[in-house]
N, C-alpha and C positions, 0 to 999 in steps of 0.2 A: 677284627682283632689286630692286625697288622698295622691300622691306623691309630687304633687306641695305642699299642706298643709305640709306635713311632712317635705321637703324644708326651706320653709318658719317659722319651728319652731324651725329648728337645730337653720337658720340664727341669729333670734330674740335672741334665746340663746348663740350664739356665738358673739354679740354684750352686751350683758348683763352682762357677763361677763368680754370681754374688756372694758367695762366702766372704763374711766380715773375718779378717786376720787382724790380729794387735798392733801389724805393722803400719795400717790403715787407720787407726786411731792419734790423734794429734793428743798430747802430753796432757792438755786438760783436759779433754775428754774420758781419755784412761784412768786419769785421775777422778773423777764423778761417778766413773760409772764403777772403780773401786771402791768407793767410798757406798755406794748403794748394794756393789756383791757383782764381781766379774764373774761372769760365767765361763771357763775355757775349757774347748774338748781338749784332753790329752791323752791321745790312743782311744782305747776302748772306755776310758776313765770321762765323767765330766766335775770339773770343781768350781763352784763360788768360793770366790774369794773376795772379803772384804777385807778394806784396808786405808785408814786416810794418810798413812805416809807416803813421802814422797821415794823414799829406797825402795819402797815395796814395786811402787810403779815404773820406777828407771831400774828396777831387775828385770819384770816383767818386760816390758817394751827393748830388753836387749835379748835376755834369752827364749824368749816365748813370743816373739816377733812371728813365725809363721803359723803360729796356734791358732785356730778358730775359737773365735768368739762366737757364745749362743746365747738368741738375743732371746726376749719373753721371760716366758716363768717356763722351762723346761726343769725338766727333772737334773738332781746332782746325785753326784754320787757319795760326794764329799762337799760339807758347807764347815769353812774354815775361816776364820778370823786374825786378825795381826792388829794387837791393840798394844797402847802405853798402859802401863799401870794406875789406878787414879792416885790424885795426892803427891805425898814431896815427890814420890819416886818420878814422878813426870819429869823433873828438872834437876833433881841430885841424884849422877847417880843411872842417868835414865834406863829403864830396863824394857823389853818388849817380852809380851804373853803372846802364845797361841793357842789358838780356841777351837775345839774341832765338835760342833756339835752342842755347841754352847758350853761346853765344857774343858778344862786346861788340863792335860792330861801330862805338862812339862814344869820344870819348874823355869822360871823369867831368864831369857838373856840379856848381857849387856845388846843396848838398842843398836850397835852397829853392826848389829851381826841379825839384823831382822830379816833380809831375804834369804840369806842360810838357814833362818829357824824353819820360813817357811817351806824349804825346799824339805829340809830333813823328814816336817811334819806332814806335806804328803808324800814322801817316800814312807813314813810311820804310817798314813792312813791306808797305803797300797796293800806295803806286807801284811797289815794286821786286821784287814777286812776282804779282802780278794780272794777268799779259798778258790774259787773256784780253777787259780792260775797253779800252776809251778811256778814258785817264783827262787830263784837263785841269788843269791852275794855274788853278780858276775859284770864285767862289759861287754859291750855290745859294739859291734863297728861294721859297715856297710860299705861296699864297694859295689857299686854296681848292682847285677843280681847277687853278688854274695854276702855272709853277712859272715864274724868269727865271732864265739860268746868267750870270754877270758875269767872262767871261774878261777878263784882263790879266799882264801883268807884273809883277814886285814895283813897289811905289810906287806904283802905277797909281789909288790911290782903292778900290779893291775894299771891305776891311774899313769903310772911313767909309761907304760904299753903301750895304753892307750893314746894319750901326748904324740908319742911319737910316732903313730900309726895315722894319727887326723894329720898332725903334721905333713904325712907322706900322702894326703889323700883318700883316706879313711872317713867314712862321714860316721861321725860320733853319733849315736843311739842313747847310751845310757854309762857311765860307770860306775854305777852305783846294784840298780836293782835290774836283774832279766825277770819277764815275765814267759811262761811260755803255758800257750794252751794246747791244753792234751786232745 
């Protein structure tokens, strides 16, 4: 049993280490394999995301830099899309749709604000399928072993807190949504 265990911890650790992160993908590559449906763990969460613009993937490859990517056909938890509208709207005008499930559950942004829609939209797939969490309107920030959650209200100061807490050393989590399991 001891050997099997032993086995089984190189393995674990020899997968932990090939872990693919986004930060290991070169700009076209990220680019393809968005265009086909990125897979990224995030937390306890996994999302495909498809997407053939290029904001989509120079969001991604800035802020999701140490996010694992899951290669195959693994399960999602969320299957998300980031499209142009077809027709004029492509070029007058341009506006971006998000698709969560094959279905648009938003009305279209102006296209410059395309990896905000998607962030918002899985923040929207988090709160609004995840019972199983506590989920708060809170920040999150991490020092070390510790961590402060800064529940409020919109306007409340939250985001300036926070600012000024990474600033000092704080390694930012979230300021938007806390999860917590009971």
């Amino acid at each position: 049993l001891s050997c099997q265990s032993a086995h089984l911890r190189r393995v674990t650790r020899q997968l932990k280490i090939s872990r693919l992160h986004v930060s290991r993908l070169p700009t076209p590559e990220l680019r393809a394999r968005l265009k086909e449906g990125l897979q990224l763990k995030l937390g306890p969460f996994s999302a495909r995301i498809t997407s053939g613009l290029p904001g989509i993937a120079h969001g991604i490859a800035k802020l999701y830099a140490d996010f694992s990517v899951e290669t195959g056909n693994d399960f999602a938890d969320f299957h998300v899309r980031l499209a142009t509208p077809p027709g004029l709207r492509r070029w007058l005008r341009p506006q971006i749709n998000f698709y969560f499930d094959g279905q648009r559950p938003f009305k279209p942004l102006p296209l410059d604000q395309a990896f905000a829609m998607m962030e918002w939209g899985l923040n929207w797939c988090i709160s609004g399928h995840m019972h199983q969490y506590l989920i708060l309107h809170a920040a999150v920030l991490a020092r070390g072993d510790d961590a402060v959650i800064l529940p409020g209200p919109p306007g409340a100061g939250k985001s300036t807190l926070t600012a000024a807490l990474a600033l000092r050393g704080w390694r930012l989590l979230s300021d938007e949504l806390t999860l917590i399991d009971p």
